[in-house]
C-alpha positions as semicolon CSV with decimal commas, in nm:
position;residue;x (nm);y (nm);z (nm)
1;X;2,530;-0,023;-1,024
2;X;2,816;-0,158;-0,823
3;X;2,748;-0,344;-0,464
4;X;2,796;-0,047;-0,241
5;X;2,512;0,146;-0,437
6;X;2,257;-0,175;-0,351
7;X;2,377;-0,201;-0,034
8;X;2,245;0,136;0,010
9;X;1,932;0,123;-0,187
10;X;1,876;-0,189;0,048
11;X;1,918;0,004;0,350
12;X;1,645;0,249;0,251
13;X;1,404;-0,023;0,187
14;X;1,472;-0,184;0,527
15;X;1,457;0,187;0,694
16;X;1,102;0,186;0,547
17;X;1,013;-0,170;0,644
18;X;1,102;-0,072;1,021
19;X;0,795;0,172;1,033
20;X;0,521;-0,101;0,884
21;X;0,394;-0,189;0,608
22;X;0,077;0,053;0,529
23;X;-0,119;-0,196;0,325
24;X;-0,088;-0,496;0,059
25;X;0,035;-0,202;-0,233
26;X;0,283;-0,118;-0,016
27;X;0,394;-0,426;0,081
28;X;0,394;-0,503;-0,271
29;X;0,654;-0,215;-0,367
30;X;0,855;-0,271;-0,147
31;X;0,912;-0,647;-0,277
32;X;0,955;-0,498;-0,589
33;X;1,207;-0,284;-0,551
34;X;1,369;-0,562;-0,333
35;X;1,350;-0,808;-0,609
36;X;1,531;-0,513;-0,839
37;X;1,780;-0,475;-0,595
38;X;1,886;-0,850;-0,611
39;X;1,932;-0,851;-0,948
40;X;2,175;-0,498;-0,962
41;X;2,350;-0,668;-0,694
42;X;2,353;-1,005;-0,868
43;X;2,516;-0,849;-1,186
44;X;2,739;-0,604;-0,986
45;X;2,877;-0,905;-0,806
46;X;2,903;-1,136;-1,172
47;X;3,084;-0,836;-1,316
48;X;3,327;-0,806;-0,988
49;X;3,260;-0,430;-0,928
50;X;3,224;-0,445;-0,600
């Protein structure tokens, strides 16, 4: 996925995080898909698609 798509996917999380964290699982997911995020972006940014 290039940068602008985890850009986006990271604004979704942090729309989420603004209304609270529900419990640990939660909390937990949302690191998750966090974490998964990094890495897209990581390898969108190595393979300069921005």
């Amino acid at each position: 996925m290039a940068l602008s798509e985890q850009s986006s996917a990271l604004d979704g999380v942090l729309a989420e995080v603004s209304l609270g964290f529900r419990n640990q699982r939660h909390f937990d997911e949302l690191e998750e898909r966090v974490d998964g995020i990094c890495v897209a972006a990581r390898a969108a940014f190595r393979s300069a698609r921005p």
